[in-house]
Structure formats: C-alpha cells, structure tokens
LUMTISE-705018 format. One record per residue (C-alpha): x, y, z; residue number from 1. Coordinates in steps of 0.05 Angstrom, whole numbers, padded with zeros to 5 digits. Example, Ala and Ser with C-alpha at 12.3 -4.5 7.8 and 13.67 -1.06 7.14 Angstrom:
BEGIN
ATOM        x        y        z     k
ATOM    00246   -00090    00156     1
ATOM    00273   -00021    00143     2
This chain:
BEGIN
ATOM        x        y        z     k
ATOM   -00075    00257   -00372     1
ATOM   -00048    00317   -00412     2
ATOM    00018    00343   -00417     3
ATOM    00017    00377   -00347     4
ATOM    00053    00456   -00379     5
ATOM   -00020    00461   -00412     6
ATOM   -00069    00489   -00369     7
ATOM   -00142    00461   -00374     8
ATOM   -00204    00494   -00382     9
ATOM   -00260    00478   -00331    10
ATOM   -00330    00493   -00320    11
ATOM   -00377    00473   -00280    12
ATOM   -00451    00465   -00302    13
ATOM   -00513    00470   -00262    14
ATOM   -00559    00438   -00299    15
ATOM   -00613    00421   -00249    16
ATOM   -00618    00411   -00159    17
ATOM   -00616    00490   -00137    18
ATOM   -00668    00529   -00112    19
ATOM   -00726    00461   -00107    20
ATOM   -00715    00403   -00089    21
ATOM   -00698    00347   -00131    22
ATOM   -00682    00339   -00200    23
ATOM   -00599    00336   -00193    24
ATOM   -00557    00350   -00240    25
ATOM   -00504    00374   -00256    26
ATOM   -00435    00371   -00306    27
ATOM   -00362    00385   -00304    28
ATOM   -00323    00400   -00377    29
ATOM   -00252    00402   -00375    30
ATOM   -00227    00419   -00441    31
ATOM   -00270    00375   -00491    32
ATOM   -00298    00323   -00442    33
ATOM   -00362    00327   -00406    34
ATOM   -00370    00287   -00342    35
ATOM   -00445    00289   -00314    36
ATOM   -00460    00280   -00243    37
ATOM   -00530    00254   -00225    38
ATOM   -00588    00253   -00274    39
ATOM   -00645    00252   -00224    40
ATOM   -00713    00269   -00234    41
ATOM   -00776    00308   -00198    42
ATOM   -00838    00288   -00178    43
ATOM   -00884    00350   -00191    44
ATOM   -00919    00393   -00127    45
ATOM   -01006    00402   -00137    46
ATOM   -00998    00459   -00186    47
ATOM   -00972    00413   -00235    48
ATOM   -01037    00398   -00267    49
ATOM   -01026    00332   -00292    50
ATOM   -00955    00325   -00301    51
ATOM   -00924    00259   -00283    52
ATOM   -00850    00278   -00276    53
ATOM   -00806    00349   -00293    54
ATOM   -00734    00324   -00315    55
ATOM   -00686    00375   -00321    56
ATOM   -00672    00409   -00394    57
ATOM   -00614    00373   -00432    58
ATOM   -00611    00416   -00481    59
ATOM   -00536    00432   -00474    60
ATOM   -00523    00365   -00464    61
ATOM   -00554    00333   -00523    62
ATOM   -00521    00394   -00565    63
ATOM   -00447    00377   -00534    64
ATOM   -00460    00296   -00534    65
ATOM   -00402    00283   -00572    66
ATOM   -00358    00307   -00508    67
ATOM   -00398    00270   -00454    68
ATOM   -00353    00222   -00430    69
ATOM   -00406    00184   -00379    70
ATOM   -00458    00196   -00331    71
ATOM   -00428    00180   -00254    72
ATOM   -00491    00160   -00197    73
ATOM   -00480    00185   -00129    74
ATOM   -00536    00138   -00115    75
ATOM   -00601    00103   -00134    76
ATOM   -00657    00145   -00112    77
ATOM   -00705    00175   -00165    78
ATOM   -00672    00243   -00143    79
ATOM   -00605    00221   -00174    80
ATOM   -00615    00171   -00221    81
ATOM   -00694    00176   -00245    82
ATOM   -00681    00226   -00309    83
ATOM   -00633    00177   -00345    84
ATOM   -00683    00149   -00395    85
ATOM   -00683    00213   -00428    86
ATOM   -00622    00219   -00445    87
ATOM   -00593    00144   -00452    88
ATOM   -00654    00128   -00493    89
ATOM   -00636    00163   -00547    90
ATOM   -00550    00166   -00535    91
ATOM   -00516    00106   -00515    92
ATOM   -00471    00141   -00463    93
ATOM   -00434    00103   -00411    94
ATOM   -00465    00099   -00339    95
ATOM   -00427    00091   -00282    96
ATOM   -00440    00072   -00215    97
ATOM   -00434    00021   -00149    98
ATOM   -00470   -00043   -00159    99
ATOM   -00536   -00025   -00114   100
ATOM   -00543    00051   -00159   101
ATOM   -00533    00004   -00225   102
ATOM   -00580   -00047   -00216   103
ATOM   -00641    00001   -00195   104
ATOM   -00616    00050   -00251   105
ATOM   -00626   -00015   -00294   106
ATOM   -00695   -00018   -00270   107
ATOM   -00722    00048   -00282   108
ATOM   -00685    00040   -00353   109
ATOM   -00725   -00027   -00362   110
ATOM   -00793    00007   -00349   111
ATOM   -00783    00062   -00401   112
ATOM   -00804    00042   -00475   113
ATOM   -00748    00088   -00497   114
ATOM   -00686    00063   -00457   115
ATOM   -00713   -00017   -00444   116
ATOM   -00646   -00036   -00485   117
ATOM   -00601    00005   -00464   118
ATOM   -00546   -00031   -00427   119
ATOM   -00488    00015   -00429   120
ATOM   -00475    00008   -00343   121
ATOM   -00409    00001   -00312   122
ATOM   -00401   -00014   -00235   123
ATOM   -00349    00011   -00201   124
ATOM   -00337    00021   -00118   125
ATOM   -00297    00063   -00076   126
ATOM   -00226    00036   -00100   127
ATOM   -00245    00051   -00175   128
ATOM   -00208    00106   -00205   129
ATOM   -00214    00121   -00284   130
ATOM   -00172    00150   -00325   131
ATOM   -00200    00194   -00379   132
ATOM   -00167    00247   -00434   133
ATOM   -00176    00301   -00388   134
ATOM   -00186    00277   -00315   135
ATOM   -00186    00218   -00274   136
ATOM   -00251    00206   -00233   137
ATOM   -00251    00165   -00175   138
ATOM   -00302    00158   -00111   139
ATOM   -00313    00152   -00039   140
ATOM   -00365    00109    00004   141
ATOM   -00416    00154    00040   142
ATOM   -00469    00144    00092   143
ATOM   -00536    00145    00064   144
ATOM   -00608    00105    00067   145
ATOM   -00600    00073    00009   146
ATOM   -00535    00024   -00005   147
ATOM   -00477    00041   -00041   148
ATOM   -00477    00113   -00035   149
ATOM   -00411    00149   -00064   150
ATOM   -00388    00211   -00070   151
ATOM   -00351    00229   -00136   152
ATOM   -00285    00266   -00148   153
ATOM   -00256    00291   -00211   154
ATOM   -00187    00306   -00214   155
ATOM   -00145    00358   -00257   156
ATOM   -00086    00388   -00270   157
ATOM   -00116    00447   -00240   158
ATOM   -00145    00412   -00175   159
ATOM   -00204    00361   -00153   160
ATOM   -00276    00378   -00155   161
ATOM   -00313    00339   -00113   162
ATOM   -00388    00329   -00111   163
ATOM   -00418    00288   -00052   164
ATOM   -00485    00271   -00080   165
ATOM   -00537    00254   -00013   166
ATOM   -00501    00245    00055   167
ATOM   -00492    00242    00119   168
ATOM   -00448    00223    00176   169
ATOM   -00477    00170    00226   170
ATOM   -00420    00142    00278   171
ATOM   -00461    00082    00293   172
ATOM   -00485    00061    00214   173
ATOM   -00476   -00016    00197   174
ATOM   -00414   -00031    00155   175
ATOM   -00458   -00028    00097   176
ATOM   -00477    00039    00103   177
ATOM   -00409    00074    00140   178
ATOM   -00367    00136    00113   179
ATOM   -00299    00128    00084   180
ATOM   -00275    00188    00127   181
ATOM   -00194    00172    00120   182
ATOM   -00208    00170    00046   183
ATOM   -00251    00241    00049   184
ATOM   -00194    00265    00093   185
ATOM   -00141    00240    00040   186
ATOM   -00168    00282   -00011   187
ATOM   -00172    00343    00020   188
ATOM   -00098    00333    00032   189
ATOM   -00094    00352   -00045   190
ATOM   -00117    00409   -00068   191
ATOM   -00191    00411   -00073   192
ATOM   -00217    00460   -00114   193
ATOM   -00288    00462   -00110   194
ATOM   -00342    00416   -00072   195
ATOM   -00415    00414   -00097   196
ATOM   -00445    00394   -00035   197
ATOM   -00517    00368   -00007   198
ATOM   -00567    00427    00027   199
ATOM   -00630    00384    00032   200
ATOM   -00620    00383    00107   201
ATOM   -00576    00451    00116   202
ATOM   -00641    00481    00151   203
ATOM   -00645    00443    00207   204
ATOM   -00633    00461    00280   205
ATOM   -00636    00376    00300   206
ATOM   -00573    00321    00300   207
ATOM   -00607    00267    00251   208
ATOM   -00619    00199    00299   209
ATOM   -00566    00150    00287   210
ATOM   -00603    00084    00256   211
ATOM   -00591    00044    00313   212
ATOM   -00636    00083    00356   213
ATOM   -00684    00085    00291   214
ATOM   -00688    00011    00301   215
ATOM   -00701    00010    00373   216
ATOM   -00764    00052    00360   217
ATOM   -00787    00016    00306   218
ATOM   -00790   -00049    00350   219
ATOM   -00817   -00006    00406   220
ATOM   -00883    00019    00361   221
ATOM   -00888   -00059    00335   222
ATOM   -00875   -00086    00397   223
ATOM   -00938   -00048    00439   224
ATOM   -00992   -00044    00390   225
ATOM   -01029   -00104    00383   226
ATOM   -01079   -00099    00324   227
ATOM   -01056   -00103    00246   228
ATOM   -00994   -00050    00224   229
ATOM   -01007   -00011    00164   230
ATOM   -00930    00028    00152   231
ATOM   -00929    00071    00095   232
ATOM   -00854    00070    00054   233
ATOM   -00816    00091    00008   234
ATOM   -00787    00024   -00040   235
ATOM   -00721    00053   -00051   236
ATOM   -00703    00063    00025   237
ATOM   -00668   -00003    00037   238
ATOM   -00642    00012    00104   239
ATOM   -00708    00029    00124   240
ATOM   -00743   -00028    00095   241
ATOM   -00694   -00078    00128   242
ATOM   -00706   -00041    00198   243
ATOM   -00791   -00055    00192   244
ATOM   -00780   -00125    00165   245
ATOM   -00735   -00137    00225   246
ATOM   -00779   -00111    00270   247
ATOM   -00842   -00146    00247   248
ATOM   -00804   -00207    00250   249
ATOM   -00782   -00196    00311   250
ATOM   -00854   -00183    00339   251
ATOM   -00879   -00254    00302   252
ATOM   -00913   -00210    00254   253
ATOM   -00922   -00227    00174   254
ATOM   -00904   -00181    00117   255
ATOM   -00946   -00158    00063   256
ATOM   -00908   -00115    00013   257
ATOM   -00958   -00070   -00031   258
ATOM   -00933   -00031   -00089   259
ATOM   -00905   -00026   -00162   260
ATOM   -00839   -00029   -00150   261
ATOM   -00827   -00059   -00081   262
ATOM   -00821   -00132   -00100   263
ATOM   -00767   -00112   -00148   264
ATOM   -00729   -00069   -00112   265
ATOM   -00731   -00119   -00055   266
ATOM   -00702   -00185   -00101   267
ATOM   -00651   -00137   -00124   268
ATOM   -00627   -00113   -00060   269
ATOM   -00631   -00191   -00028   270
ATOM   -00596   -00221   -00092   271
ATOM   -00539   -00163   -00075   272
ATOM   -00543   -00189   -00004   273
ATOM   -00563   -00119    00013   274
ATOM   -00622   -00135    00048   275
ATOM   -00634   -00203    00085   276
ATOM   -00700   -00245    00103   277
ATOM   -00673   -00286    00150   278
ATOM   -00748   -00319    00168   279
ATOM   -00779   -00350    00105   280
ATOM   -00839   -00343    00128   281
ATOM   -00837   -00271    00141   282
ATOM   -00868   -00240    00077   283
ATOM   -00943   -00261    00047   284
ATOM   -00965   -00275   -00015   285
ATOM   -01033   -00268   -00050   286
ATOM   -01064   -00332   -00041   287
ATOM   -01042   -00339    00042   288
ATOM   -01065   -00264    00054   289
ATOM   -01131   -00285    00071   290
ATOM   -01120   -00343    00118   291
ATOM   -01077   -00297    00159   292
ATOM   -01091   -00267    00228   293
ATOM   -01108   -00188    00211   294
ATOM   -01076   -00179    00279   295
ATOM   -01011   -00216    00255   296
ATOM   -01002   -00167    00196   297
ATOM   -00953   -00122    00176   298
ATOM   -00978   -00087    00102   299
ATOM   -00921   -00044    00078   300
ATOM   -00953    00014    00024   301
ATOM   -00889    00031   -00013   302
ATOM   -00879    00080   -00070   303
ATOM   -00843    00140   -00090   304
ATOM   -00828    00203   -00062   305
ATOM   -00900    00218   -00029   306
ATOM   -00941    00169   -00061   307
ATOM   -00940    00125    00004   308
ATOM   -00981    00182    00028   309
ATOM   -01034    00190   -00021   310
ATOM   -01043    00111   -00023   311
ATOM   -01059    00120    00044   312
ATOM   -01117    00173    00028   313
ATOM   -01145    00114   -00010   314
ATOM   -01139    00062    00046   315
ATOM   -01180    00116    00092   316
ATOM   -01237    00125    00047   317
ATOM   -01286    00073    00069   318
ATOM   -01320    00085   -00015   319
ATOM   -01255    00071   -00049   320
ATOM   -01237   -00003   -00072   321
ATOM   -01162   -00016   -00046   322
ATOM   -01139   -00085   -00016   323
ATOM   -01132   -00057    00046   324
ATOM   -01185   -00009    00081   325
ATOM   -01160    00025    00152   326
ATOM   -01204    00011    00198   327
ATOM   -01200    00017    00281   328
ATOM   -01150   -00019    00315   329
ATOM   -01102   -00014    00259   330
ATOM   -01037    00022    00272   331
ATOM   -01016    00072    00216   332
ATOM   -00947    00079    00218   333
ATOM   -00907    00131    00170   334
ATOM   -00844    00113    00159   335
ATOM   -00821    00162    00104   336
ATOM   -00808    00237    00120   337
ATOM   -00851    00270    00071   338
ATOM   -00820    00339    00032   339
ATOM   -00844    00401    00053   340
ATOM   -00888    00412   -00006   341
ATOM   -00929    00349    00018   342
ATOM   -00940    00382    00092   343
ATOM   -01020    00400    00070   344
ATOM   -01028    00320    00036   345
ATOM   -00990    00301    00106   346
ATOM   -01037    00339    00150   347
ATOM   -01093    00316    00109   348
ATOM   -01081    00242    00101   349
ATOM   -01074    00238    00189   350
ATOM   -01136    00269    00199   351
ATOM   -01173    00227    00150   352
ATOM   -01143    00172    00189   353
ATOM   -01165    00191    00256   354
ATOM   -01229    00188    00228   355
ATOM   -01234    00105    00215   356
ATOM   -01220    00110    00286   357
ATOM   -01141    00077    00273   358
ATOM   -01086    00113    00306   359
ATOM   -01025    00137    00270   360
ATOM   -00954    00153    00293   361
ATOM   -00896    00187    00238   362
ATOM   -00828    00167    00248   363
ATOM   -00812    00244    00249   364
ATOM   -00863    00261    00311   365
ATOM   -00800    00234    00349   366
ATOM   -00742    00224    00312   367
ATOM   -00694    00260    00268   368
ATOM   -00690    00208    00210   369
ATOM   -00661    00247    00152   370
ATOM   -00615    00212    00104   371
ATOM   -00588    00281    00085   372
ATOM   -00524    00320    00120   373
ATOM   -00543    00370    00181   374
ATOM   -00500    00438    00195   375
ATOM   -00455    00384    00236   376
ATOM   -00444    00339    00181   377
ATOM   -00442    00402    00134   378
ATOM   -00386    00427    00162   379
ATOM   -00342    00361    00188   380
ATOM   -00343    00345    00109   381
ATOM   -00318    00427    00093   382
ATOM   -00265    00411    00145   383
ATOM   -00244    00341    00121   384
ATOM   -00247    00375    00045   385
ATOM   -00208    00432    00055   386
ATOM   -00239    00457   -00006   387
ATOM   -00218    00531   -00031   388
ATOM   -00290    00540   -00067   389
ATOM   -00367    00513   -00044   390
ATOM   -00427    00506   -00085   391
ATOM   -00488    00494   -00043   392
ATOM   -00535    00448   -00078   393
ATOM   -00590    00405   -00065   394
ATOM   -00641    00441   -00044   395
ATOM   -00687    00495   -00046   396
ATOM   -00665    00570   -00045   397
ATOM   -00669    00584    00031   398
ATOM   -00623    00508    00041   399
ATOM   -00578    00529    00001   400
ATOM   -00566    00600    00033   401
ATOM   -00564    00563    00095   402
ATOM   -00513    00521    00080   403
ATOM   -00476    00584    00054   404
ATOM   -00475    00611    00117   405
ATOM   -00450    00549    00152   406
ATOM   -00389    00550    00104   407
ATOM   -00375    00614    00115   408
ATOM   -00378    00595    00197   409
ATOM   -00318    00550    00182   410
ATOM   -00272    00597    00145   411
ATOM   -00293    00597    00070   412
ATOM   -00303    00674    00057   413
ATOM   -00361    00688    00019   414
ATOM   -00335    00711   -00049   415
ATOM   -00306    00635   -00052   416
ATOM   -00382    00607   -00034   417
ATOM   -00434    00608   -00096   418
ATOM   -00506    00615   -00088   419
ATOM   -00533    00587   -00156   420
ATOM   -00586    00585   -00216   421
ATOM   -00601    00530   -00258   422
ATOM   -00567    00547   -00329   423
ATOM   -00515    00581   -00282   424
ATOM   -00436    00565   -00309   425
ATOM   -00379    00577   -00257   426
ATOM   -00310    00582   -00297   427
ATOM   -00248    00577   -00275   428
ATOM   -00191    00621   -00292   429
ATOM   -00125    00639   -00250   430
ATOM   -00136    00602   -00191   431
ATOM   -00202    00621   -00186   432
ATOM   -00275    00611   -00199   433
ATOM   -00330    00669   -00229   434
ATOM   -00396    00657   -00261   435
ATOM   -00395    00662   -00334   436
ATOM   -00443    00668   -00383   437
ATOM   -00499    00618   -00373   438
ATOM   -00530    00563   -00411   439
ATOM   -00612    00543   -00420   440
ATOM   -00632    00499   -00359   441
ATOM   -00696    00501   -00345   442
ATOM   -00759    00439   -00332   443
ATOM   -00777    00388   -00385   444
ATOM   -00842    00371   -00370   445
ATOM   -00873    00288   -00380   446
ATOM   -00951    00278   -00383   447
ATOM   -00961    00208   -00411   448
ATOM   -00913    00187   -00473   449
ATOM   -00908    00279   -00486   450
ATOM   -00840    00302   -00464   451
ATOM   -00822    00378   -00460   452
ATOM   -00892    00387   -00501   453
ATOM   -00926    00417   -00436   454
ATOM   -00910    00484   -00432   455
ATOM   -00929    00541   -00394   456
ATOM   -00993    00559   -00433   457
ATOM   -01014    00491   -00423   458
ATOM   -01007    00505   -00345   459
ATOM   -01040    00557   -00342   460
ATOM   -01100    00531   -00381   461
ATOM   -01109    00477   -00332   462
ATOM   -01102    00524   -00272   463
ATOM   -01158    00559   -00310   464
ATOM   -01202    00493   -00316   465
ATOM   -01180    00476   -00247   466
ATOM   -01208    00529   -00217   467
ATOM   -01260    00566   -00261   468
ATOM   -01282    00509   -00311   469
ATOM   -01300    00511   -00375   470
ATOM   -01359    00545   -00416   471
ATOM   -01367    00512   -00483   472
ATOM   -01424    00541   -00526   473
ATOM   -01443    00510   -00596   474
ATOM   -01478    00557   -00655   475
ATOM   -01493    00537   -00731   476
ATOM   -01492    00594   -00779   477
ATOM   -01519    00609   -00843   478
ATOM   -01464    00655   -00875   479
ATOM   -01506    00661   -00942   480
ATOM   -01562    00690   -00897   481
ATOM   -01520    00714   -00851   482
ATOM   -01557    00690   -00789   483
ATOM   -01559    00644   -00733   484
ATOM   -01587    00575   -00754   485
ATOM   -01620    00557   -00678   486
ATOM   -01606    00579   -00608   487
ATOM   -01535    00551   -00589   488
ATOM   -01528    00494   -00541   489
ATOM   -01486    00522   -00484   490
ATOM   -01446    00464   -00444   491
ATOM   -01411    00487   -00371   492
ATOM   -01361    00440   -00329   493
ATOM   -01336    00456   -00260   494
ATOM   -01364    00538   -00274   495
ATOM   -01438    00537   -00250   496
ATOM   -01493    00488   -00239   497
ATOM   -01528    00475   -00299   498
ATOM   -01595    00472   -00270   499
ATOM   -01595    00529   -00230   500
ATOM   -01560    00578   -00274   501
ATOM   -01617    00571   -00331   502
ATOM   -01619    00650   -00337   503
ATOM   -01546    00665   -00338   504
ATOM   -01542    00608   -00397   505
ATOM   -01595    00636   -00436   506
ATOM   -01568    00718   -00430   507
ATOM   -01502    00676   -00448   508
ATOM   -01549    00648   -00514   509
ATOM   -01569    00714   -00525   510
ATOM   -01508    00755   -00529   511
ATOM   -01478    00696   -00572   512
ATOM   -01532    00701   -00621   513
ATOM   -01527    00784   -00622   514
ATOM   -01452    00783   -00629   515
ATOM   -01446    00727   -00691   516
ATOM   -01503    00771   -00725   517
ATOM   -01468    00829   -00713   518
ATOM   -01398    00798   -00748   519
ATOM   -01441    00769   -00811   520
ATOM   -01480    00829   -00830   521
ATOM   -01419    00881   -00816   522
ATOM   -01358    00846   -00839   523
ATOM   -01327    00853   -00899   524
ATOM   -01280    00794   -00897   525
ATOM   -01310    00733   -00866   526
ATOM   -01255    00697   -00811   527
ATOM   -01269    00645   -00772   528
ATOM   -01217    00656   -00717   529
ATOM   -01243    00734   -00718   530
ATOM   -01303    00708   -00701   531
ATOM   -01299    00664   -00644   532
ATOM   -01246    00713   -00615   533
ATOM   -01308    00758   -00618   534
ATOM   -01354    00713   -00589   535
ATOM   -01300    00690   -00532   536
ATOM   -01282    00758   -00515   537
ATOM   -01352    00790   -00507   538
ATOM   -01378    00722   -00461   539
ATOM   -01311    00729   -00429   540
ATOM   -01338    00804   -00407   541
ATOM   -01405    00782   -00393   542
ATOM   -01390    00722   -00351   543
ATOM   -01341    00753   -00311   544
ATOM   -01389    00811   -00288   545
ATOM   -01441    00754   -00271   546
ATOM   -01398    00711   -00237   547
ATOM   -01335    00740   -00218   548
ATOM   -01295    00680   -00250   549
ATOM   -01273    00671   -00318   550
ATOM   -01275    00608   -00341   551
ATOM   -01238    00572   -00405   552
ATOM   -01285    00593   -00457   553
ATOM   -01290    00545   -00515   554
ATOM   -01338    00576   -00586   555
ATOM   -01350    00525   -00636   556
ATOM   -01386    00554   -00691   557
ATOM   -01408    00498   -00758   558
ATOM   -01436    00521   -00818   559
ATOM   -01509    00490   -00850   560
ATOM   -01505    00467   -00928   561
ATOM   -01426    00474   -00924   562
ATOM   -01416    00401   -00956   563
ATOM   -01479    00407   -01008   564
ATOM   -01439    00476   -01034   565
ATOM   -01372    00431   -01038   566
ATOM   -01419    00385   -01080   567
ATOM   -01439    00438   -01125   568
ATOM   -01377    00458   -01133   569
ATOM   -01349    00398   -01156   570
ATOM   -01405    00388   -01205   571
C-alpha cells in the first residue's frame, strides 16, 4: 500500500449490468491500477437478428490495459464470466477466482479459438487477500446456485468498495453453498464506502424458497408421475442439477444428460467434489439408452440461459429430428426460471407441449427459486455493510430503481444511492461520490467469428428482411445505345408470392425499364450508384403504394460487350 498522507484517486466504472440484464461488468481504478469485476456476457432477446452473443464494449479497457491489474469472478455463470475470451485472448491479464468460477472460466476459454491458450487463472477462496500497489482485494463466500460464489472487496486508503456479484441469503443452504455473514458483518465494521450490489430480483414481492424445500418438491413431481421425465436445465446450475439427479435416483429412475456442455460441466464439478453420483448406475450412455425402460427415464435438456426452452420447441414438433420426441405420458418438467424477455418462447413452448398430449409443470408455478437477493436479502446485506454509498446493479432499469428505493427504506438517503448508465463514471472526491464525465460503454455485437462488426445498420436491415423481405430485380444495359438489353428478371423473398403477384412484378419491370432509360438518355455523367439509387428509390415509391410494405430493395444492373471493349482497348 501507499504512503497513507497521499490521498488516492478512485473511480468506479460501469462498464456493462445496468438497465438489461446480463452482461456484468464493471471496474474500479485507484490511482494507476484497474481492478475489473465480472466480465460476463449476454445472450441476445428475438430482435437480435442473428447475433450469437452482445459482450460489453472494452474499449476503455483495452485503451488503459497497461493499468489492469486482474480480472476478479464473483462466479461462473455466463453472466459473470462468459465475455472473458475477448479480452484475455488478445491480453494475457491475470484472472482470479474460487476453484468452481476458474475451472468453468477455463472452459469457456478452451472453446474460443482466440483464448484456447490462455492460462493466466489464479484461485483464490474466502481467506485470500492480495496485496496490490494501490489496494488490497480480498472476498467473502455467498449463497448462490452455482458453487463457490464470492463477493469481492477492494480496500483503500480512502475506504472498501464492495461488489457482491449474484446472491442471496438462504438460512437452510448446504455448507457448500452458505453465506459468510460474520465475515460480511466484519467488513462493514470498517468503513465501507460504496457497495455495487445485485437488482436481478429487487422486483419481487415473494421470499425465494429455501433449497431444502426445492428438493422436497422435486422428489414430490418424480415421485407421482409414472411415465418417462423430460426436465429442461440449465448446465451451469449445479445445485440444481444435484437436486434432479438425487431425486431421480431416489425414484429408481436413470439419467440421460443432453447437451453441449453438460457432460463437462458435470466431470468438473464431480472431480471438485462439488457434485456427487453416489449410484453408478444412475446416468446412461449412448449405447444402453435404447435397452432402457422409457418409463425409467430421466432425460435432462441442458443449455444456456433459455436454450433449454427452445430445445424443447424441437422435442414437441412431431416433424423435427431430435433424440427425444415428447410424446403423451411424458412429464415435462422446467427446472430453470426463464428471464422475462423469454415469457412469449415460455408461453409458447407449454402450449406446444400440451399439444403431444404430455403434461408439463415449471418449478416457478409453485416455488420461488431465484438464485438472486429479494428486498429481504437486499436490505439484511445494506445493514450488515453499513455502506455510506449504493450502486444498484444487475438488472434492468425498473430493478434497479427498485432496489433504490429499498435502500433508501433502510436509511441511505437518496443523494448517496446512484441510479446508473453504462459508460457512467462515479468519482470520488472529499468523502464523497459524484458522477463524472463518462466513458464509451456500449454492446459489442458476435455473429459467427465477426466481433463488434454488426452494427446498427446491419440491425435494421435484417429487421427489414425480417419483416418485409427482399425485392431483388436484375437489368442488362447497353450504355452505348443507351437502352435496356431485355426485360429484367425480378426475384422477391419473404415480400409477396411470386405466382400470384405476376402483375405487380411486371408494373415493377416496367417502371425499372422507364427509369434506367430515363438516366441513359438524360444524364450527362454516367454513375452507377446514381443509378440504382434511382431505380431503388422510384420501386421503393411504387411498391410501397401497392403493398403498404417496403421491402429491402436490391438493383443489380450488368453491362453487355463490357469485356469485348476492355479487349479492344488493350489491343
């Protein structure tokens, strides 16, 4: 640490996590070091045409690298840890984090092309503490559904910040999972000067269900239904992954794990001994699946975020080729609380269900199974804090005002509570906090092997094509004769039926033929982009008082004889 007559210079950074939900992160300089809290990733709502994943913009970061100290996981959800190939793919920065966090950050590192050798991770646990230039940064075990949860706390001169990453408080969690509270309630005996705190769950009115009771109703569902189980799960959910594979062993059921990443996740979490098969027998493999009772059968459809849910779109479509169809008698059995932005896919994927004649029952028709903080939990870990300033994040914008308001409830006034933007910067000067000028934050955008390359006119070109097609019309010209060579072939997709729409397609022919004649025999300086500008705008006019839609319109125009005048040319 620094000479302690010097006083530091501290910001706080939020890079990513407010106002959606997702995508965490965020950054704490002190003088010339950067410390970076959570690197998480987003998986993208419908109106994402295409996009795979939006990471949050590390532009700052990758400007300021040389002052990044490390990267410190609160935990090892996609949310917190799923970003970190695109930064430590290209910077070897040092990753820190307990051993659960660590090894699944090592496998999403492994299954990127661009960090598969990065190796740069550190484990640490609840009794680390390191000491940097500037700070010391130590942790704290938290209740969450994933192992090895921690909350992170970054001590100054000037006071402790403390971020708390996903949490909750559950009086009845397994050893594994329990809250440190005497070492939250030791640190707010310091002087805590700001807590970034979790708002996924600030909204609602409900005490989450303690996991013992989870459990007990899991068994229940396995226990009374007596055809095959079909439970739909996300991979990284240990807690809840040990609770089904109890329960199905408990009923003398088999286990059929489906999904990219469940097999690993499993090994690593039963090589930790954070998950335990106590029944060899319990889980299936490939070649013994068919010789099993269908009755007997437990198939767990894991994935990410809401993919569980759209795999089981699949399984209900009698046309489309999975392993598994659902059929009647089969129990569906959702295990995974999908976001909000999934409610249509949710509402949609049970009624297709109901309609193979299986039954389905959500975990959330009758529990409270969040793995996020409530306005209980919200405010025990304000009170155990003590902290003089509160940053709601985590969550969308309506969360986070939420959980402003349940601050405020326990005495934080609120001129010390800040509602945030990304690219928003909250310095600290005389005792105090204010937001300063702010830095770029937005969305980096991934489609395939593109990052950031997907912009907003790329959007909104497939919003177009999404929902008014695309009109591509063909024309050869003469310029020498200035004329059309032959009628132009006119090509439509997802705009009108071809067959049907014969006279709107040749008015279309028409006016494309008048308006390049037009341009030749008028225009002084021939330009090819003046042309088919013409062309689009005048069919953009005409299609829209036909159809009321305007679809992406697409003019190619060729030339005839272009390459036999190169030849003469050249002669």
């Amino acid at each position: 640490m620094r000479d302690e007559k010097m006083s530091q210079k501290i910001k706080i950074m939020i890079l990513s996590g407010v106002r959606e939900t997702g995508k965490n992160m965020y950054a704490v300089e002190v003088n010339d070091e950067i410390y970076i809290l959570d690197i998480g990733l987003q998986y993208p709502d419908n109106d994402l045409y295409g996009i795979d994943v939006v990471v949050p913009d590390m532009t700052y970061i990758k400007e300021n690298i040389h002052k990044v100290v490390g990267i410190f996981l609160s935990h090892g959800h996609a949310d917190a840890i799923g970003a970190l190939p695109y930064l430590v793919g290209d910077y070897d920065i040092p990753v820190f984090g307990a051993k659960m966090t660590i090894e699944l950050a090592k496998i999403v590192c492994s299954n990127d092309p661009r960090s598969k050798k990065f190796n740069n991770f550190h484990v640490i646990d609840e009794k680390t503490a390191i000491d940097f230039a500037e700070a010391t940064v130590s942790f704290f075990k938290t209740t969450h559904s994933v192992p090895d949860s921690l909350g992170t706390v970054i001590k100054t001169q000037e006071g402790e910040i403390v971020y708390t990453g996903d949490f909750k408080f559950d009086q009845a969690a397994l050893p594994l999972y329990k809250t440190d509270l005497g070492r939250i309630a030791q640190i707010g005996n310091e002087n805590v000067i700001a807590l970034l705190s979790d708002s996924a769950n600030a909204e609602s009115p409900y005490e989450n269900s303690n996991e013992t009771d989870i459990y007990d109703y899991i068994l229940d569902t396995f226990s009374y239904h007596e055809g095959r189980i079909i439970v739909a799960q996300v991979a990284s959910n240990i807690q809840r992954m040990q609770q089904i594979l109890d329960a199905a062993d408990k009923t003398h059921r088999r286990v059929y794990l489906s999904g990219m990443d469940a097999e690993k996740i499993l090994k690593t979490a039963m090589k930790l001994w954070y998950l335990e098969i106590k029944n060899k027998e319990l889980l299936v493999t490939n070649k013994e699946l068919s010789k099993i009772d269908q009755k007997d059968l437990v198939v767990i459809e894991t994935g990410k975020m809401g993919e569980p849910i759209k795999l089981l779109q699949k399984m209900a479509n009698p046309s489309a080729k999975t392993k598994f169809n659902i059929e009647k008698g089969d129990l569906v059995f959702i295990a995974t609380t999908p976001s909000h932005s999934l409610d249509t896919t949710f509402a949609k994927t049970r009624d297709m269900i109901y309609r193979t004649d299986a039954e389905v029952k959500a975990l959330g028709d009758d529990m409270h199974p969040s793995g996020n903080a409530n306005k209980t939990d919200l405010q025990l870990m304000i009170n155990l804090l003590k902290p003089a300033n509160v940053i709601p994040v985590q969550g969308e914008y309506r969360l986070l005002d939420s959980h402003a308001r349940i601050a405020h409830e326990t005495g934080i006034p609120y001129q010390n509570i800040f509602l945030t933007k990304k690219g928003d910067v909250l310095n600290y000067e005389n005792g105090q906090f204010y937001i300063g000028k702010g830095i770029d934050a937005g969305d980096t955008m991934i489609d395939g092997i593109g990052v950031g390359d997907i912009g907003s006119i790329v959007l909104r070109d497939r919003e177009l094509l999404a929902d008014d097609g695309v009109f591509i019309a063909v024309a050869t010209i003469d310029r020498k004769k200035k004329k059309v060579v032959a009628k132009p072939k006119i090509t439509a997709r997802g705009f009108v039926y071809m067959r049907t729409s014969r006279d709107l397609l040749s008015e279309s022919s028409d006016l494309i033929v008048k308006e390049i004649t037009d341009y030749l025999q008028n225009s002084k300086d021939f330009d090819w982009s003046d042309l088919k500008q013409g062309v689009r705008e005048k069919l953009n006019h005409f299609l829209y008082e036909q159809t009321n839609r305007h679809p992406v319109i697409l003019p190619v125009i060729m030339e005839v004889n272009q390459n036999r005048h190169r030849k003469s040319k050249s002669k």
